[in-house]
C-alpha positions in Angstrom: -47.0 -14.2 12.2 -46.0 -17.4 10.4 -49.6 -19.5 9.0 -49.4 -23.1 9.1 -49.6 -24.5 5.5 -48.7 -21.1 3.4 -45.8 -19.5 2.2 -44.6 -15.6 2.1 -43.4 -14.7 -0.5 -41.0 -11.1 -1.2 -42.1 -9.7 -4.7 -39.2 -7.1 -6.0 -39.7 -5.2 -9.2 -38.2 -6.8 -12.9 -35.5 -5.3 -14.0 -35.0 -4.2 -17.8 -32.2 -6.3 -17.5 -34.7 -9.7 -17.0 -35.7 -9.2 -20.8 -32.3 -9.5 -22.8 -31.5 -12.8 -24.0 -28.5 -15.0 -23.1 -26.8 -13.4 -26.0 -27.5 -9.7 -25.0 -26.3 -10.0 -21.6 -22.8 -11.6 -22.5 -22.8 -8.9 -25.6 -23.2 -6.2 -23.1 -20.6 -7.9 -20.7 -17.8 -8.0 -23.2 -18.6 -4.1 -24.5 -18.4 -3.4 -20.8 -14.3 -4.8 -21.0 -13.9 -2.3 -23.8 -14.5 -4.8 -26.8 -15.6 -3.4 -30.3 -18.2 -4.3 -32.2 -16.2 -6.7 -34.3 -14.8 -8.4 -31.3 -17.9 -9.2 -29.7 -19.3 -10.8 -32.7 -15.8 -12.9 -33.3 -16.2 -13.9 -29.5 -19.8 -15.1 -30.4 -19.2 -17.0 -33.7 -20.9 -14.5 -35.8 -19.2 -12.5 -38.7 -19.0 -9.3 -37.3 -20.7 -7.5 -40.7 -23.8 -9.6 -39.5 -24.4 -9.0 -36.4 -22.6 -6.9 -34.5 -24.5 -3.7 -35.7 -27.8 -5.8 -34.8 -27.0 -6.1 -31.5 -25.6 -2.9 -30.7 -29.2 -1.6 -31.5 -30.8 -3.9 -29.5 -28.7 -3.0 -26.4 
């Protein structure tokens, strides 16, 4: 039954997912089409000998 003045609200569990950054979530989007390593980090602007190693381990 509905209160006058308060608000319900639905609480839902977090999802490992909520904690990646921008980055990780589009990194993990583009491995998903079948990317490698080096294409990810040429997609993101990075030299692939930097970084895409990092963020496979972070995934």
């Amino acid at each position: 039954m509905p209160v006058p003045g308060l608000f319900q609200l639905d609480a839902q569990p977090r999802s490992p997912l909520d904690r990646l950054s921008q980055r990780e979530l589009i990194a993990i989007r583009l491995f998903g089409e079948g990317l490698s390593h080096k294409e990810v980090a040429q997609r993101s602007g990075n030299r692939a000998d930097d970084r895409a190693p990092l963020l496979a381990l972070h995934l």
